[in-house]
C-alpha positions as CSV (number, residue, x, y, z in Angstrom):
1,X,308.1,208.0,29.4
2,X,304.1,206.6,29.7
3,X,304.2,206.7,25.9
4,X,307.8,205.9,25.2
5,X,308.8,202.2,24.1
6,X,310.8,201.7,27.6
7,X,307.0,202.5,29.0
8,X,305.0,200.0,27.4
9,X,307.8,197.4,27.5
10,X,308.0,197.6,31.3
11,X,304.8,197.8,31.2
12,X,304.6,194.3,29.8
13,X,307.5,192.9,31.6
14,X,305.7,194.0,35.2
15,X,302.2,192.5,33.6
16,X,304.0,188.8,32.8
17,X,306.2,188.7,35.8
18,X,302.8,189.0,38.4
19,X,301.1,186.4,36.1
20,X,303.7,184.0,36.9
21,X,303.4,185.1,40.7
22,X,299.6,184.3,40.6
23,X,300.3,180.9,38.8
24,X,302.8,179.9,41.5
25,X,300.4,177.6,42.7
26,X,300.2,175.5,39.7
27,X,303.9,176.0,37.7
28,X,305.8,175.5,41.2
29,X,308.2,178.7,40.5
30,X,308.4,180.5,43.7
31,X,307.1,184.2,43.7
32,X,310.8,185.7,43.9
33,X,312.0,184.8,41.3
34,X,309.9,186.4,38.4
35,X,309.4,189.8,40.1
36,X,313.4,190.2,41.0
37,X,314.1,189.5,37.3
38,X,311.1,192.1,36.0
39,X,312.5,194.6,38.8
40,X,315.7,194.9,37.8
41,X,315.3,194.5,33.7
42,X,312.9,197.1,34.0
43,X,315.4,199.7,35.5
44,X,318.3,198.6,33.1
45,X,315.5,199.7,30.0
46,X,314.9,202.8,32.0
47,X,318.8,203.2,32.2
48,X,319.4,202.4,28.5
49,X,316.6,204.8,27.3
50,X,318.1,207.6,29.4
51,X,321.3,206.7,28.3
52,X,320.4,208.5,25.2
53,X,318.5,211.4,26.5
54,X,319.5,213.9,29.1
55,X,318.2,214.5,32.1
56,X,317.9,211.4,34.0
57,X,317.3,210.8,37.3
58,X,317.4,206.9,38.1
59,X,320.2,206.8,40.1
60,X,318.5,209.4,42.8
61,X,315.6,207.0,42.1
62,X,316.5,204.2,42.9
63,X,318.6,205.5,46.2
64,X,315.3,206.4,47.4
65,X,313.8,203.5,47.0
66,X,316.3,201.2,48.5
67,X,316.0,203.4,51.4
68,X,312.2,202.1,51.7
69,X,313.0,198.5,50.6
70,X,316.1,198.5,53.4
71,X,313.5,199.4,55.8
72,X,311.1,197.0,55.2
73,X,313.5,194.2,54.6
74,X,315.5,194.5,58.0
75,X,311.5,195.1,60.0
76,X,311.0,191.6,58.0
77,X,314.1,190.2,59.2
78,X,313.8,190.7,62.5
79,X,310.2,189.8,62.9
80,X,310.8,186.5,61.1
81,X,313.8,185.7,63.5
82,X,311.7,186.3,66.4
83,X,309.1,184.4,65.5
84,X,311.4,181.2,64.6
85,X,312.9,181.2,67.7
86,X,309.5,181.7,69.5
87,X,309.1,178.1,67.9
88,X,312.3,176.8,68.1
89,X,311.8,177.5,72.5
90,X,308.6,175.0,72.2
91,X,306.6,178.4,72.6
92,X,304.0,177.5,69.5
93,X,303.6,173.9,70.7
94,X,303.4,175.2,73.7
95,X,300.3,177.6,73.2
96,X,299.0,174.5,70.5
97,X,298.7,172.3,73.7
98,X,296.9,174.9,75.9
99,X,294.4,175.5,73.3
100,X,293.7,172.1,72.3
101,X,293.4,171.4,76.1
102,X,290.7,173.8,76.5
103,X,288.7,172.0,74.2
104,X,287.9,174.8,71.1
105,X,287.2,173.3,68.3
106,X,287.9,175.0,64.6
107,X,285.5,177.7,64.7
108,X,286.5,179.1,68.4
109,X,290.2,178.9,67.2
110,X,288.5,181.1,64.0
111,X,287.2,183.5,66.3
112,X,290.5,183.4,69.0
113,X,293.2,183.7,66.4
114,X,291.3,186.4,64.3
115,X,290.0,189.0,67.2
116,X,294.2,188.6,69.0
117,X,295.2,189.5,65.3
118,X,292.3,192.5,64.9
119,X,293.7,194.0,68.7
120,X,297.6,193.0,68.2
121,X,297.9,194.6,65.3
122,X,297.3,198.5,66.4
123,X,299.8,198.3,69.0
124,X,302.4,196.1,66.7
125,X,301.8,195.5,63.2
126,X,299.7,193.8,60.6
127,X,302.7,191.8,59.0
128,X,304.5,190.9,62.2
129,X,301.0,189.8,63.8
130,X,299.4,187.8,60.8
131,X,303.1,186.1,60.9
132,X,302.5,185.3,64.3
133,X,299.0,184.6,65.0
134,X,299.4,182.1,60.9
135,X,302.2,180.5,62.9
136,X,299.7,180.1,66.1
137,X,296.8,178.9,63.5
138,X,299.0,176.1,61.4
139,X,299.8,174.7,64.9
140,X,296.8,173.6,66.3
141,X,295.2,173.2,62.4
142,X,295.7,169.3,63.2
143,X,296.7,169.7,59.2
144,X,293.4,170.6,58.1
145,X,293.7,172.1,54.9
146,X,290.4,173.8,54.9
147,X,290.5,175.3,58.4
148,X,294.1,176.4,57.3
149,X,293.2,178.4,54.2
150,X,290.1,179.9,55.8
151,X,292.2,181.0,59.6
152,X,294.7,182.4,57.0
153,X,292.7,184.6,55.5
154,X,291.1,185.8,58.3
155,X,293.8,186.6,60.0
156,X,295.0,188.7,57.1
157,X,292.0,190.5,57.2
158,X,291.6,191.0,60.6
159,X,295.5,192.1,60.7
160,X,294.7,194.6,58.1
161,X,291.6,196.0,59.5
162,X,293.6,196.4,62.8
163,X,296.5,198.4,61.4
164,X,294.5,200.3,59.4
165,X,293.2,202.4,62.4
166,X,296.9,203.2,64.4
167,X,299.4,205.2,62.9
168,X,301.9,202.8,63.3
169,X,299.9,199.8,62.4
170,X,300.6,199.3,58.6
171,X,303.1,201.2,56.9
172,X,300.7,203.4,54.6
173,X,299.5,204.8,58.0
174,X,302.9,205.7,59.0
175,X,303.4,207.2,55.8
176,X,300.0,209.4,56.3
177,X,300.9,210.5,60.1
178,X,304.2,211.4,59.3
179,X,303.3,213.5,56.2
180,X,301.1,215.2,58.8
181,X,297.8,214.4,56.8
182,X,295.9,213.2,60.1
183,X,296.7,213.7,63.1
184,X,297.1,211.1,65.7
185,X,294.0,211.1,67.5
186,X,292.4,211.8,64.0
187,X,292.9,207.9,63.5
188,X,290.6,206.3,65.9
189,X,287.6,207.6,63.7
190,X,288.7,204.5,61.3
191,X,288.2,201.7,64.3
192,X,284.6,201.0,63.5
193,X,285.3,200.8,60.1
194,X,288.3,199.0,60.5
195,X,285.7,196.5,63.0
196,X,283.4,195.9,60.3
197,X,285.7,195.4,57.6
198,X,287.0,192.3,59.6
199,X,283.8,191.2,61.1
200,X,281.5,191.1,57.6
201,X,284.1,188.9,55.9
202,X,284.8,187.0,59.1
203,X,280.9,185.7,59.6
204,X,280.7,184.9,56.1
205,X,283.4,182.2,56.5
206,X,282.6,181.3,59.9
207,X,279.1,179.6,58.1
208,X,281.9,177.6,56.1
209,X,283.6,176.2,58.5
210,X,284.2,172.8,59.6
211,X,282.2,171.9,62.8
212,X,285.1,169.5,63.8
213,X,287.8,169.4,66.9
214,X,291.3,169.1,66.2
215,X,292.6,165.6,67.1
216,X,293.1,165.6,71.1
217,X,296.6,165.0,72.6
218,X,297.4,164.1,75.9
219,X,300.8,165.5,75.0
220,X,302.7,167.6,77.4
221,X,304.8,170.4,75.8
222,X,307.5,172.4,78.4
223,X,308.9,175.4,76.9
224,X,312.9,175.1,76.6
225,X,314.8,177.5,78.7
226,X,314.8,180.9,78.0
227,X,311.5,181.1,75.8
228,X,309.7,183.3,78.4
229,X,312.6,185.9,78.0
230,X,312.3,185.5,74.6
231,X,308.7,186.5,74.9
232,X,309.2,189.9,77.3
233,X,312.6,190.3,74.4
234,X,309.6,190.0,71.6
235,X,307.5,192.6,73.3
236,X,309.9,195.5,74.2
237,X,310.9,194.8,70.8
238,X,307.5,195.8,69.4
239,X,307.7,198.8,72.3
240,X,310.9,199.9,70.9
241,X,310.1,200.0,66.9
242,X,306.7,202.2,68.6
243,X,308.9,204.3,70.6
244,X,311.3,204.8,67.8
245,X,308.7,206.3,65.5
246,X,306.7,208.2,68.3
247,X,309.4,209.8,70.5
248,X,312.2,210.0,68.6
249,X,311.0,210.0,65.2
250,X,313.1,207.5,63.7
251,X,312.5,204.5,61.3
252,X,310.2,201.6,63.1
253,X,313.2,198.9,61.9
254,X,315.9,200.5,63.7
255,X,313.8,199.5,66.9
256,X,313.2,196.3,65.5
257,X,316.8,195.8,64.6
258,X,317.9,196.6,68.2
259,X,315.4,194.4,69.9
260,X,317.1,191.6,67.3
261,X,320.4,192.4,68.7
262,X,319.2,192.0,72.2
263,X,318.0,188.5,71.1
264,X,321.4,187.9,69.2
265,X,323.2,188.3,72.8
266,X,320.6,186.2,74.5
267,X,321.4,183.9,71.9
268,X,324.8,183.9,73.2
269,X,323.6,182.9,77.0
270,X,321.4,180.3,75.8
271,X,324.4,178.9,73.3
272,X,326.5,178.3,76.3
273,X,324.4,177.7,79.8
274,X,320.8,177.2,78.0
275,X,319.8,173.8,77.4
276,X,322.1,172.9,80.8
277,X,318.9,173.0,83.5
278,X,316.6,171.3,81.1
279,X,319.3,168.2,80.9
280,X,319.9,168.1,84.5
281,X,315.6,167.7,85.0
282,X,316.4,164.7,82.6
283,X,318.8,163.3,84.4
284,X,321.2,163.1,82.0
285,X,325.0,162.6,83.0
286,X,327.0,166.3,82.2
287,X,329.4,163.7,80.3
288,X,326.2,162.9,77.7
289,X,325.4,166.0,77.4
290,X,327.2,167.4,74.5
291,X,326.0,164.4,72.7
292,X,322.2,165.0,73.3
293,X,322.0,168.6,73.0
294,X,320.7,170.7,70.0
295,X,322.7,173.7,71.1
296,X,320.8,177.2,70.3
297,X,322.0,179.2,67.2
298,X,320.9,182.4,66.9
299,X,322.5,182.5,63.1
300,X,320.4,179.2,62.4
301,X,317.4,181.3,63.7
302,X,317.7,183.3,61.2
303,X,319.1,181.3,57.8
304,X,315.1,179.7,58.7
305,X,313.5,182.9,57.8
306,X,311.3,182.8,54.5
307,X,313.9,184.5,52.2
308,X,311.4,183.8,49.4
309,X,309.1,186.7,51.0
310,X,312.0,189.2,52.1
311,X,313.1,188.9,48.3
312,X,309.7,189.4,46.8
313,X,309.4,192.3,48.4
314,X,312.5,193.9,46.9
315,X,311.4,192.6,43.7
316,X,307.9,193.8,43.5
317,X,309.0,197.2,45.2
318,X,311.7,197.5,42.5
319,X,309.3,197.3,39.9
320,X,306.7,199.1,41.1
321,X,308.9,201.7,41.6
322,X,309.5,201.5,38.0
323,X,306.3,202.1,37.2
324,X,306.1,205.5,39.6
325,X,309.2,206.3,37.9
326,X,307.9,205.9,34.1
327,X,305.0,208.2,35.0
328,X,302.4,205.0,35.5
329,X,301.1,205.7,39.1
330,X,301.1,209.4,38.9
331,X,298.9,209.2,35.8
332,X,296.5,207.0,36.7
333,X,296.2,209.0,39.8
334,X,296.1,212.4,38.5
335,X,293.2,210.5,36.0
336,X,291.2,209.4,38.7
337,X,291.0,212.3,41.1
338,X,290.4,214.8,38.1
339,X,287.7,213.1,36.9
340,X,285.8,211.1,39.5
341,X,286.6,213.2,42.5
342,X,288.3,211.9,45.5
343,X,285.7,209.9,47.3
344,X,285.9,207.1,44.6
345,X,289.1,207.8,43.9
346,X,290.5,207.0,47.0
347,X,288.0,203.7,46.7
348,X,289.6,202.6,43.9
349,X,293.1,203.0,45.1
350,X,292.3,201.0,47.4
351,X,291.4,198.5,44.9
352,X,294.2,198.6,43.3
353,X,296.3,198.2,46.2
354,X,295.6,194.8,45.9
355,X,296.9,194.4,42.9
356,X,299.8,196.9,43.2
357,X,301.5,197.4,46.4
358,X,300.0,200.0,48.6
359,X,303.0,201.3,49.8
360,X,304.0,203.1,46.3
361,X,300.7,203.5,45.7
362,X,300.1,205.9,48.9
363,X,303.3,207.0,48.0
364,X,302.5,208.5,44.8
365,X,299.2,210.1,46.4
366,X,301.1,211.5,49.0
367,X,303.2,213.0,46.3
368,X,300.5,213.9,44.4
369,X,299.4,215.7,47.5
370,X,295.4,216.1,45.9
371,X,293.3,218.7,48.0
372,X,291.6,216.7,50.5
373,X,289.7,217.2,53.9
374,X,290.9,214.9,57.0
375,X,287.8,212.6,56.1
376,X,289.1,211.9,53.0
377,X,292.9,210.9,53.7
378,X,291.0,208.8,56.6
379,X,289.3,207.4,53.5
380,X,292.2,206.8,51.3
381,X,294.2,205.7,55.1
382,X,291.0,203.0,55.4
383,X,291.1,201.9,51.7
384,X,294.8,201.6,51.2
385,X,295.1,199.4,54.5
386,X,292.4,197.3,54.0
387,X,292.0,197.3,50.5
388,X,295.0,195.0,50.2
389,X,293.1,192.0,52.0
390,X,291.2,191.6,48.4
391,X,294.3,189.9,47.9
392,X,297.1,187.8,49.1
393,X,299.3,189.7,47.3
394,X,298.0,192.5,47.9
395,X,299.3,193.3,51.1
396,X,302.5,192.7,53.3
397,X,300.5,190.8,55.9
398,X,298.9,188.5,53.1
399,X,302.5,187.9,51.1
400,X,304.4,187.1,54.6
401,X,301.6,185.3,55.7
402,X,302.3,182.7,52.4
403,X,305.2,181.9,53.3
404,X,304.3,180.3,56.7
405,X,302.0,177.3,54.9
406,X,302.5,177.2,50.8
407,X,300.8,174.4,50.6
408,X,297.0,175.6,52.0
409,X,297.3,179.0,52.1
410,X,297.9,180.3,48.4
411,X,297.0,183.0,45.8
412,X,293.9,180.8,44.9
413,X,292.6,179.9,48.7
414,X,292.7,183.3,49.6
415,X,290.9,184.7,45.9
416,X,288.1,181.6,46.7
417,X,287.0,184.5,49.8
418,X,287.2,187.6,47.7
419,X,283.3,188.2,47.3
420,X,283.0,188.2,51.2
421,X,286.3,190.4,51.6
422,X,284.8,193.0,49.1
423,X,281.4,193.1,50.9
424,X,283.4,194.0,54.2
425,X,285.3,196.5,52.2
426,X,282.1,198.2,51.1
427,X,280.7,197.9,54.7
428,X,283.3,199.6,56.2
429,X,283.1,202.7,53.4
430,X,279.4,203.1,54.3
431,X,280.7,203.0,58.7
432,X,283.4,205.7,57.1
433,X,280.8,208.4,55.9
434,X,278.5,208.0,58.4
435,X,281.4,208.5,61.3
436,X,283.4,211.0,59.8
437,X,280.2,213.5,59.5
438,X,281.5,215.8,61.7
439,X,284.7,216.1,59.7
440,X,283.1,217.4,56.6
């Protein structure tokens, strides 16, 4: 259908719908909103062109691919729930304090925030620990636009590069280890690369930095009650989604979802008893204390999450998977590693990940299924995970990490870096070849 009107005119309507999403800065229409409108306008021209032709296979189609979305929107879910309660238990005011006490100014908080988010993200993942370690950043900023932007992006970056050398740090690795492309020891040839990638990018804006210290408080934060159980919940949660995938090969969300159940019945304790010690320390009279306390709500938790992010996802996914489904991605693939071979092949997928998601687009290599060597699908494993740090959009990390700060950290903030993000991405292809000798 590349070459049938219902191609070209999703074609289009996929083209105008991510222009508006790279605009959002300066039209003020959230990045939903066009993408869930092209996703599903592009499947009902699919569905009226195969109306009248026989043969169709949407509706397995789409099955399939609200399978992935499901998967991703319920990891999402639970991350982003986590995550606000972590700050609705003081636990990000908390860590603000500390870190403001020890006196680091904005270019250690650059260097603390990014190497947590470079070792979290192997053993979690890159979007749960760029949401996380953003979160951490924005509260000790001091509202600092500049040191925002520039944490931001390195944090994506360094979230990335970190997934991009465990199996279960990014989902395009996940996708590679459980198509039994590399195996898992296999994927700790990509941690040099993945260390370089980060660091390159990371120096470049560390010269740009302000030399200034956040504004020092004498403040004393206490954590509410309950936010270090929410903290040992958080991590077994993480250990759980691992587990899932590792032992009992089953979806990382379904781990995720039961850790958020676990939190949902914590919720319950805290609802009733929580807040009850904390009022007592205040001295305030049991018969005032309905009146003064914000009583804990796991449901409120959640109606907080950035739904703007959840939903772009389904709508970019949708439409992306439009584009597989048309013919668009297999094409372009099928024209690249005929022609150019796969060593720049799999570069430029990786470049394109940033502009297309990279989970359809390692998708559709996996189901091109090229003839490659182990060095090369650690190639396409590096470029595919890292590649989408050339954008915001470009990667889950990057698009979840937007919605924590719209205001500093944008579309535009993160493009200003892309010249020094590029150089790390080259950096780390050259650390690829020379590492992966032995493989060839």
């Amino acid at each position: 259908m590349t070459t049938a009107w219902v191609g070209f005119l999703c074609l289009a309507i996929f083209i105008f719908s991510y222009s508006l999403v790279i605009a959002e800065e300066h039209i003020h229409l959230r990045k939903s909103k066009p993408v869930i409108i092209a996703g599903c306008m592009m499947w009902m021209f699919i569905g009226i062109y195969e109306h009248g032709h026989s043969g169709g296979h949407a509706h397995k189609h789409i099955v399939e691919l609200i399978a992935e979305i499901g998967e991703l929107f319920f990891f999402l879910l639970s991350a982003m729930t986590y995550i606000n309660t972590l700050a609705e238990r003081n636990v990000f005011n908390a860590l603000r304090t500390w870190l403001l006490s020890r006196g680091m100014g904005f270019r250690k908080l650059f260097w603390a925030t990014g190497t947590i988010a470079f070792f979290l993200s192997p053993l979690a993942d890159n979007l749960t620990t760029a949401l996380l370690l953003s979160t951490v950043a924005l509260a000790v900023s001091g509202g600092n636009s500049r040191f925002i932007s520039m944490s931001f992006t390195n944090i994506v970056v360094a979230a990335n590069a970190g997934g991009a050398w465990s199996p279960f740090g990014d989902i395009t690795t996940l996708m590679v280890w459980t198509a039994g492309k590399v195996p898992t020891l296999q994927f700790a040839y990509l941690m040099v690369p993945s260390i370089i990638n980060w660091l390159v990018p990371a120096f470049i804006m560390y010269l740009f930095l302000p030399d200034e210290h956040p504004e020092s408080t004498k403040e004393k934060v206490t954590m509410k009650p309950g936010a270090k159980v929410v903290i040992v919940l958080g991590v077994c949660t993480i250990a759980t989604a691992v587990s899932f995938h590792q032992f009992l090969h089953l979806p990382p969300f379904m781990g995720m979802m039961l850790g958020l159940g676990f939190l949902m019945l914590f919720g319950f304790y805290l609802k009733r008893w929580g807040d009850r010690d904390m009022l007592n320390k205040m001295h305030i009279p049991e018969a005032h204390q309905e009146e003064v306390s914000h009583t804990f709500d796991i449901f409120k938790r959640i109606e907080t999450v950035e739904f703007d992010t959840l939903l772009f996802f389904f709508g970019v996914l949708s439409a992306v998977g439009a584009l597989q489904y048309l013919g668009y991605l297999a094409l372009v693939s099928q024209s690249l590693y005929g022609t150019i071979g796969p060593t720049w092949s799999n570069i430029v997928v990786g470049v394109l990940s940033a502009i297309v998601d990279n989970i359809p687009i390692m998708y559709a290599v996996l189901k091109m299924d090229p003839t490659m060597g182990i060095d090369q699908w650690l190639l396409i494993t590096l470029t595919c995970g890292v590649g989408g740090s050339l954008l915001s959009i470009g990667s889950a990390a990057g698009v979840a990490t937007m919605g924590v700060d719209r205001k500093n950290y944008t579309f535009l903030s993160h493009f200003k870096w892309i010249w020094a993000i590029a150089l790390g991405y080259a950096a780390s292809i050259v650390a690829w070849w020379f590492v992966t000798g032995s493989l060839r």
